[in-house]
C-alpha positions in Angstrom: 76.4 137.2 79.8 79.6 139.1 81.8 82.2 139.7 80.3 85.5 139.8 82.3 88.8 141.1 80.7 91.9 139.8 82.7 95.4 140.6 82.4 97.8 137.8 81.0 99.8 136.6 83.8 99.0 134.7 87.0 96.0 133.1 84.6 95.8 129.9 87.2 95.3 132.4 90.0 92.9 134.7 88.4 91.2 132.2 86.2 90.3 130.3 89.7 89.3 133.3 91.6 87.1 134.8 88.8 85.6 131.1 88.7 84.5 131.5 92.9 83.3 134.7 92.5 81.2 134.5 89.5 80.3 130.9 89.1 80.0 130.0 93.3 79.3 133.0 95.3 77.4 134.9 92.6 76.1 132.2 90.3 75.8 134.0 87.5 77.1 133.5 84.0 80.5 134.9 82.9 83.2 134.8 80.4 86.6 135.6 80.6 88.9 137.0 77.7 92.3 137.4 78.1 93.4 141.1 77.1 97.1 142.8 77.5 95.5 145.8 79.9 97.1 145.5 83.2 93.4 146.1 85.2 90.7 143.7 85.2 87.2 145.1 83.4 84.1 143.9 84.2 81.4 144.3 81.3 77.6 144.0 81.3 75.8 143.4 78.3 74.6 147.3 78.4 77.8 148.3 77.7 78.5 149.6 81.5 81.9 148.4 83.0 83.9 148.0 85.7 87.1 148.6 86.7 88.8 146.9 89.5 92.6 147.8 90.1 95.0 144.9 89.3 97.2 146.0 92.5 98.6 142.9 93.5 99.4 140.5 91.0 100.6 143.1 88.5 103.5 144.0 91.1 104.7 140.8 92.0 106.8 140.2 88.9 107.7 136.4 87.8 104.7 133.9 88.4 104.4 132.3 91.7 106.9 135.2 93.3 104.1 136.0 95.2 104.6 133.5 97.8 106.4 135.6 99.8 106.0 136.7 103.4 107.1 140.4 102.5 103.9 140.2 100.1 101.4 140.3 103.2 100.0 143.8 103.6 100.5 145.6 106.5 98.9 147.9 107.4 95.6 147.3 106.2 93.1 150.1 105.8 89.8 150.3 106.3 86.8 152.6 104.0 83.5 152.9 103.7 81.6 154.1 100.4 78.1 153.7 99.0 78.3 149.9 97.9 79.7 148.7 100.8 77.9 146.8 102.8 78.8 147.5 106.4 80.1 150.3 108.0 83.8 150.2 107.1 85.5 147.3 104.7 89.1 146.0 104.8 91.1 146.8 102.1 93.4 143.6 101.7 94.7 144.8 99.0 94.1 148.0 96.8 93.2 151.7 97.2 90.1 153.9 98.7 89.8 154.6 94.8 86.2 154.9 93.6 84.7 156.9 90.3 81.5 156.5 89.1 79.3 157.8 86.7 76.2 156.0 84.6 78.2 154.1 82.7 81.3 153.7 84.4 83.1 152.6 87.6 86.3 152.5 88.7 87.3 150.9 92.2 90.5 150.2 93.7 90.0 147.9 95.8 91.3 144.7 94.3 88.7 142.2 95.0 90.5 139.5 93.0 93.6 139.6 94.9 91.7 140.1 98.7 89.5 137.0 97.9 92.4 135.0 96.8 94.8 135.8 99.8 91.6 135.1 102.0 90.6 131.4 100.4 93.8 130.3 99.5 95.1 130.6 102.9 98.8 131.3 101.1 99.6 133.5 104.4 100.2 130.0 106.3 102.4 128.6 104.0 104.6 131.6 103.9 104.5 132.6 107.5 106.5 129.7 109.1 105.3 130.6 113.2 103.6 127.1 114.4 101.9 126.3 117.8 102.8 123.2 120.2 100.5 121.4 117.9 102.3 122.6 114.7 99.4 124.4 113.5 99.1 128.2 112.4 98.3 130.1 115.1 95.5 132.6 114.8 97.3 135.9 116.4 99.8 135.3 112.9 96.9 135.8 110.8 96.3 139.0 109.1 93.0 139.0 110.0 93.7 138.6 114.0 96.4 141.5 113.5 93.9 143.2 111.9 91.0 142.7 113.9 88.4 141.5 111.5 88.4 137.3 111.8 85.2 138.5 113.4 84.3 139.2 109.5 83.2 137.5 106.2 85.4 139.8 104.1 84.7 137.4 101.2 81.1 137.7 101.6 81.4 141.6 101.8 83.8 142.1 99.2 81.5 140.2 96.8 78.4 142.2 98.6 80.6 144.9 97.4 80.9 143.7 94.0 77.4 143.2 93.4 76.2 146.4 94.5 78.5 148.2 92.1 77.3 145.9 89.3 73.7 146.2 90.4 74.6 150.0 89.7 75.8 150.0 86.4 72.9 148.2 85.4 73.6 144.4 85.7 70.5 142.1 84.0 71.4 138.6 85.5 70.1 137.7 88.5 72.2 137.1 91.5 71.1 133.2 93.7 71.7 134.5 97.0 73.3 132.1 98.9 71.2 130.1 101.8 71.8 130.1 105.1 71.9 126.5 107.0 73.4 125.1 110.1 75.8 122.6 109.9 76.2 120.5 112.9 79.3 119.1 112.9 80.5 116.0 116.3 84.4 115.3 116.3 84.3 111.9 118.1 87.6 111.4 119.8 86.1 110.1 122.7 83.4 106.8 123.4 84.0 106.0 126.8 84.0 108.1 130.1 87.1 108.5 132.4 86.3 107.5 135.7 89.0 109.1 137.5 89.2 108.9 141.4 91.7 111.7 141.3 89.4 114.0 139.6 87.0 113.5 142.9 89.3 113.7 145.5 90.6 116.7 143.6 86.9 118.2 143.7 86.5 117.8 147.2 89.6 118.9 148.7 91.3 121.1 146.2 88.6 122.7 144.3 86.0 122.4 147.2 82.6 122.0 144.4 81.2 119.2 146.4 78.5 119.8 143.5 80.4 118.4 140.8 81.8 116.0 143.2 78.4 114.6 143.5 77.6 114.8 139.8 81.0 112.8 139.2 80.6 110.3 141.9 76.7 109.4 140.3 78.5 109.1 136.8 80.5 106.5 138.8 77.9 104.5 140.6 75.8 104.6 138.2 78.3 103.9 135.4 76.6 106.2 133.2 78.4 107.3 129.8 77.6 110.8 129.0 79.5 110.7 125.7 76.8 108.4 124.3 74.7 111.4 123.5 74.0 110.1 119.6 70.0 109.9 120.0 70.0 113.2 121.4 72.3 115.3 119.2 70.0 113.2 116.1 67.0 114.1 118.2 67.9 117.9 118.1 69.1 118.2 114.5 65.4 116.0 113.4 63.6 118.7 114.8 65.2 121.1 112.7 65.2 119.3 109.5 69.0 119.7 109.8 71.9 116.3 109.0 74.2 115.6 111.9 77.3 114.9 110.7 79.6 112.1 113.1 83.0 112.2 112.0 85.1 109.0 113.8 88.8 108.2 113.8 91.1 105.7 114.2 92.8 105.0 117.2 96.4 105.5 116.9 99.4 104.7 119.4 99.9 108.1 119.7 99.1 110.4 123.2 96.6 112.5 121.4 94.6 110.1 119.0 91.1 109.1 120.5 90.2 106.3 123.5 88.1 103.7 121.1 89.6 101.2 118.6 88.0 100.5 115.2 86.5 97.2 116.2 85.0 98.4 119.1 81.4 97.4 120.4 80.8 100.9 121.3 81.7 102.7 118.1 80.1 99.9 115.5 76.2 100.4 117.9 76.9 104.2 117.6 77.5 103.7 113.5 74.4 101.8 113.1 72.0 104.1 114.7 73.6 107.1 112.5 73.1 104.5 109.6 69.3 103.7 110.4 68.2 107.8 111.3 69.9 108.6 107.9 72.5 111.2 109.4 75.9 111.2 108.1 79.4 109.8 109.0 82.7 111.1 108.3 86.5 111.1 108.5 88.1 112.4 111.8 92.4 111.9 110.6 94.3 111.0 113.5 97.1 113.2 114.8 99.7 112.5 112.7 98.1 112.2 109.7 98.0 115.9 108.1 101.5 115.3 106.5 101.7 112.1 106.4 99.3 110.7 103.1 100.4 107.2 103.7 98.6 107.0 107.2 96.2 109.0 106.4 94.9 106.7 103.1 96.1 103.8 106.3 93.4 104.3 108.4 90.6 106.0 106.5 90.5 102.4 104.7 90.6 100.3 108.0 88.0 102.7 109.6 85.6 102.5 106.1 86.5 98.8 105.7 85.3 98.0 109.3 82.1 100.6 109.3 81.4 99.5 106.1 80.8 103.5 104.7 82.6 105.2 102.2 83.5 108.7 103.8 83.2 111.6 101.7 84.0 114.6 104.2 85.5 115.1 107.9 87.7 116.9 109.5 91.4 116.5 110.9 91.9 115.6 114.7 93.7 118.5 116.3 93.1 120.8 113.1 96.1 119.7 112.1 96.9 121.4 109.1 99.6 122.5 106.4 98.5 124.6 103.3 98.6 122.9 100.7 99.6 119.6 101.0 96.5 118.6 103.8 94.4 119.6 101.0 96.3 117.8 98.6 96.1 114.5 100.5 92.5 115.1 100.9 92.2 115.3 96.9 94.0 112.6 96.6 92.0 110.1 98.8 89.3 111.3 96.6 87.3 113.1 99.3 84.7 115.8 98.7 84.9 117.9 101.6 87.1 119.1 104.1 85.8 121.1 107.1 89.4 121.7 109.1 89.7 125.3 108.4 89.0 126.9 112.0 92.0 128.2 114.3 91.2 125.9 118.0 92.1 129.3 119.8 89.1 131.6 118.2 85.9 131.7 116.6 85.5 133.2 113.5 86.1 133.4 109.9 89.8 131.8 109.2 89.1 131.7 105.3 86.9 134.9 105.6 83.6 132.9 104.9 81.5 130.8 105.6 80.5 129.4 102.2 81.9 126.0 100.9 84.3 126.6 98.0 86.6 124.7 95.8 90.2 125.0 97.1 93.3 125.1 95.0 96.8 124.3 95.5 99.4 127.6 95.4 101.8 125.0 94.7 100.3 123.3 91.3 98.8 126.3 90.5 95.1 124.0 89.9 92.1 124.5 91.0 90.8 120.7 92.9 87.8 119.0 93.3 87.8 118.7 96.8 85.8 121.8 98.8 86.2 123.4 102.0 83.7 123.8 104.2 85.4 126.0 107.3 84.5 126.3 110.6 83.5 128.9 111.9 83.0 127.9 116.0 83.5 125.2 118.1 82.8 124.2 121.7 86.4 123.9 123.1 87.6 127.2 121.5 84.5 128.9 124.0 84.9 127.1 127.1 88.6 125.6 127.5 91.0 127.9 125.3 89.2 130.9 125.9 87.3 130.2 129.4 83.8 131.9 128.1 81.2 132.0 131.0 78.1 129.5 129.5 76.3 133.1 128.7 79.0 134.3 127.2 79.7 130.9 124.9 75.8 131.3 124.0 75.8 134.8 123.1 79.4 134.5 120.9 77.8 131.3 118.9 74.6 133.2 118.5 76.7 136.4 117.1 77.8 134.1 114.1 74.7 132.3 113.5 73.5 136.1 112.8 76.1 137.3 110.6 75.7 133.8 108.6 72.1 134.4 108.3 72.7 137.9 106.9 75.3 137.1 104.3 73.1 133.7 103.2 76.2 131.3 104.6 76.2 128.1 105.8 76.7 127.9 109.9 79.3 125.6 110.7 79.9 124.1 114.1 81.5 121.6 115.9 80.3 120.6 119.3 81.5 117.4 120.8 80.0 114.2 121.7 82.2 114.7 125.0 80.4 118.0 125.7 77.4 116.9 127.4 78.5 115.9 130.6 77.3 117.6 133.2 80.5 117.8 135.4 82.6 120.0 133.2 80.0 120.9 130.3 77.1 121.9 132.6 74.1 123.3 130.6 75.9 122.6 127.1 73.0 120.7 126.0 70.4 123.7 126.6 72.6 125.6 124.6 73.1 123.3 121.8 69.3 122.9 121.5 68.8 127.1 121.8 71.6 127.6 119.0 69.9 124.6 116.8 66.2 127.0 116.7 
């Protein structure tokens, strides 16, 4: 068994972190003594250690005083040794520091601290910039600034990790994670807008008399290109993959979704998840990411009327505040929350793509509820960013790849309301291409 000496203060944080590291990304057995050195020391049972630089916590003083915008690094720097695994590595936190012989290393790059500051997402909570939406926006992040959302840090610091301990002559074997897709549908929306305007506006402002034509046959036709259930089930079937439906309740509010929880629509579209075996979910409405009392509100009125007990969604919006979203989550007694994406950009917001345990920076605990983040999602490509349909291919296969490579779970969201062919033309031949 590891060993893992620790330094007495900031136990909650450490104790947690060591516990992601070890007993979730690595999955190997550990144990952690409590010593009065002010470095962490990682032991094998050869007798070959360790040492990882306590940088952060060590300086921050009292407990807690870390939540502190000042306490962001900037600049971060950037290295590149023989256990890394790609070409350069963020240093978060730390030093280019590295000595090694047989029977020793020494590494300054605090892994402890850089995982913590990525999962714990305690950046948001001290940086108080919000969007329209009151969300944290992505160009705040240190990884925007920094240019590596793009990245897994987590998954390459703890690459990192195990190649040094792999070195010194580590016995226990490392369960490599397993790379799976998770399709993930938001379902704000059951029922098409027929707009006239949006015709007129085809024709005469925009001049695409092909989409004009596609609309008006939508029209005539009343066809509903939302009610794409069979086919996103068909897709995920012939992968052996779950899709995951997560459904909200209309609100009275200007954002909240166009179908009510007693609706015709939405209680066929339950049923046919039901019978194929696929798997429904919470979608919070707008207003509920601070609010617990409408949030408990309307998951028991949507569960009540689908007759499911939800277990994981996702908030409408990504609404989100760190910690208390997460703490209302706990509280409901949900299992997994799968907000953490910024709407603006792809990539890695908690610097992974695993699912790990979260823990509030407030209580200083560790919960039961799990993140699952996403890591892309179909509006992000095509309507914040304007990606060409090559171009939205091409990004959502880059991060299929680096999940495969780092053994991740692939997280995405593409919505029901992405398969019509007026505004998400060819969307379904690259959900199906992504899905191989």
């Amino acid at each position: 068994m590891i060993r893992i000496k620790v330094p007495p203060s900031f136990l909650p944080e450490i104790v947690y972190v060591v516990s992601v590291i070890f007993g979730e990304f690595l999955n190997i057995p550990y144990k952690i003594d409590i010593s009065g050195q002010k470095d962490y020391e990682i032991t094998l049972s050869n007798g070959n250690s360790l040492i990882i630089r306590d940088i952060f916590f060590s300086g921050c003083g009292q407990e807690s005083s870390y939540l502190d915008k000042k306490n962001i690094p900037s600049p971060v720097g950037f290295l590149k040794n023989r256990f890394t695994p790609e070409e350069n590595i963020p240093v978060i936190y730390g030093t280019k520091e590295l000595t090694v012989s047989k029977k020793k290393v020494v590494c300054g790059i605090d892994i402890f601290a850089s995982v913590f500051f990525m999962l714990t997402r305690w950046e948001e909570y001290v940086v108080e910039a919000r969007d329209m939406h009151g969300r944290f926006p992505p160009g705040e992040s240190l990884s925007v600034r920094h240019n590596f959302l793009h990245r897994p840090v987590v998954n390459e610091y703890i690459r990192m990790l195990r190649n040094l301990l792999v070195f010194l002559g580590m016995k226990e074997k490392v369960t490599e994670g397993k790379f799976r897709i998770f399709p993930t549908h938001d379902v704000d929306y059951l029922t098409y807008p027929f707009f006239l305007r949006r015709l007129i506006g085809d024709i005469l402002k925009r001049r695409d008399f092909k989409k004009a034509a596609k609309r008006l046959t939508y029209m005539l036709s009343l066809k509903n290109p939302y009610l794409c259930f069979d086919f996103l089930m068909d897709v995920s079937e012939r992968h052996n993959l779950k899709s995951r439906f997560y459904f909200t309740h209309r609100g009275k509010y200007k954002f909240d979704g166009n179908y009510t929880v007693n609706s015709r629509l939405l209680l066929d579209q339950v049923k046919k998840i039901k019978e194929r075996g696929h798997i429904t979910g919470y979608h919070p409405g707008y207003y509920t990411h601070n609010n617990p009392e409408l949030f408990a509100a309307e998951k028991k009125a949507l569960e009540k009327q689908l007759t499911v007990k939800f277990n994981e969604g996702r908030h409408h919006y990504l609404r989100f505040e760190i910690p208390f979203t997460w703490q209302t989550w706990e509280d409901s007694g949900m299992k997994v929350d799968s907000t953490l994406g910024y709407s603006h950009r792809e990539g890695f917001r908690c610097g992974t793509g695993n699912e790990f345990p979260v823990f509030n920076i407030l209580t200083r605990k560790k919960l039961n509820l799990r993140e699952r983040p996403l890591i892309v999602m179909d509006t992000t490509l095509q309507v914040n960013r304007s990606l060409s349909r090559e171009d939205s291919l091409t990004t959502i296969k880059s991060y299929r790849d680096i999940s495969e490579k780092y053994g991740m779970p692939f997280t995405i969201l593409v919505h029901n309301s992405s398969f019509d062919e007026v505004e998400w033309a060819g969307w379904k031949e690259i959900y199906e291409e992504i899905m191989h």
